[in-house]
KOLTI-364892 format. One record per residue (C-alpha): residue number from 1; residue in three letters; x, y, z. Coordinates in Angstrom, 1 decimal, decimal comma. Each point is the difference from the previous one (the first is absolute). Layout:
N
[site NUM "ALA" [X Y Z]];
...
//
This chain:
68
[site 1 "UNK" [13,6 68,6 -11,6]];
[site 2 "UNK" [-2,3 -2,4 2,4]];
[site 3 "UNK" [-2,2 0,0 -3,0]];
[site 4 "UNK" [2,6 -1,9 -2,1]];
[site 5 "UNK" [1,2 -2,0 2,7]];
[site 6 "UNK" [-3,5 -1,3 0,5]];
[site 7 "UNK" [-2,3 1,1 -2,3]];
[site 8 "UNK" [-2,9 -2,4 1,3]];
[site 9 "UNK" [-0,2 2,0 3,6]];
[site 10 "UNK" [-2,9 2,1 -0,3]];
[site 11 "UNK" [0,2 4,2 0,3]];
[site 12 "UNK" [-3,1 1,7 1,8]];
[site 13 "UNK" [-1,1 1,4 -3,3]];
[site 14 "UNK" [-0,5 -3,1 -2,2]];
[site 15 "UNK" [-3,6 -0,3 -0,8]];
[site 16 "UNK" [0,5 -4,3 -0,6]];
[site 17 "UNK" [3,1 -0,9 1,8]];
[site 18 "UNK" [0,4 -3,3 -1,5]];
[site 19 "UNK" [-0,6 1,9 -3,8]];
[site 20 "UNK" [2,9 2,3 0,4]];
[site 21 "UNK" [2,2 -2,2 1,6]];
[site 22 "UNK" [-0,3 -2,5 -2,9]];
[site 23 "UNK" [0,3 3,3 -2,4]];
[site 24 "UNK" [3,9 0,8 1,8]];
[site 25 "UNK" [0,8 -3,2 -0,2]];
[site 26 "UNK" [-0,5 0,0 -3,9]];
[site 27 "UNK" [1,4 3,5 -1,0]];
[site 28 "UNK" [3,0 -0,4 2,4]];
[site 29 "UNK" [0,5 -3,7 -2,0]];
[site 30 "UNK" [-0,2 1,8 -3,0]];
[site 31 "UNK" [2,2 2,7 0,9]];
[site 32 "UNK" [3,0 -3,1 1,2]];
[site 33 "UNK" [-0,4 -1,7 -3,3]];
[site 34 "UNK" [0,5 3,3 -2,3]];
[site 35 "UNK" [2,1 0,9 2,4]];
[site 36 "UNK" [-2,2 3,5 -0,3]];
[site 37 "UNK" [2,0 2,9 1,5]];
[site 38 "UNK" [-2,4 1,7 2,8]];
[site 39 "UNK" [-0,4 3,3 1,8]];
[site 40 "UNK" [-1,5 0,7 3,2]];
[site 41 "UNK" [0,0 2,9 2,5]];
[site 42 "UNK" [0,4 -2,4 2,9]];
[site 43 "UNK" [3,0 -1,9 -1,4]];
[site 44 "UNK" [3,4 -0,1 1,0]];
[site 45 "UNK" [2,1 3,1 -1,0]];
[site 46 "UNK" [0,4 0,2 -3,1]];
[site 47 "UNK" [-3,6 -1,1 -0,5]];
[site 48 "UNK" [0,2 -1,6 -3,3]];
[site 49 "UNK" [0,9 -4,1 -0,4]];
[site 50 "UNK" [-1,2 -2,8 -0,3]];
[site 51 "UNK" [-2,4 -3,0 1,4]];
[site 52 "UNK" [1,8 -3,8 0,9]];
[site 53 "UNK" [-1,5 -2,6 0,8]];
[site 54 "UNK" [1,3 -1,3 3,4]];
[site 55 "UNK" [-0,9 -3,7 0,8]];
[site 56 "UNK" [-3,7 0,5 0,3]];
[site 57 "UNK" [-0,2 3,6 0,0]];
[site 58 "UNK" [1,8 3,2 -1,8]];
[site 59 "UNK" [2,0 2,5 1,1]];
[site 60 "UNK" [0,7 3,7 -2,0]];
[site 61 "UNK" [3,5 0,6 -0,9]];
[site 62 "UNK" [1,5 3,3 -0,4]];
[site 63 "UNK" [1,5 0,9 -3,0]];
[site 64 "UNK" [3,6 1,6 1,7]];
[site 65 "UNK" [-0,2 -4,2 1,5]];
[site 66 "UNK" [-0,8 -1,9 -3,4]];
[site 67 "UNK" [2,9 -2,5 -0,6]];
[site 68 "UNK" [-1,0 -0,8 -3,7]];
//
């Protein structure tokens, strides 16, 4: 979930931080716009959503929480 919240914080294993941060930025703005339905293991129960966009961010949306 941090990772959509801020996608351009770096995690230990990224080989160019600044590469994969600009790389979550663009797939999780793809993602808003299509309005792409997601699954993660990590989610929120029940797992499977969707990505905002949240001001300057995004944030995931559960599915059992969409108000469509």
């Amino acid at each position: 979930m941090l990772s959509v919240r801020e996608p351009g914080w770096p995690l230990s294993f990224d080989t160019d931080p600044g590469q994969a941060a600009r790389s979550s930025v663009r797939i999780l703005d793809m993602l808003a716009t299509d309005r792409m339905q997601v699954m993660g293991y990590h989610f929120t129960f029940p797992g499977i959503g969707h990505v905002s966009r949240d001001g300057s961010t995004f944030r995931y949306v559960p599915e059992s929480l969409r108000h469509d």
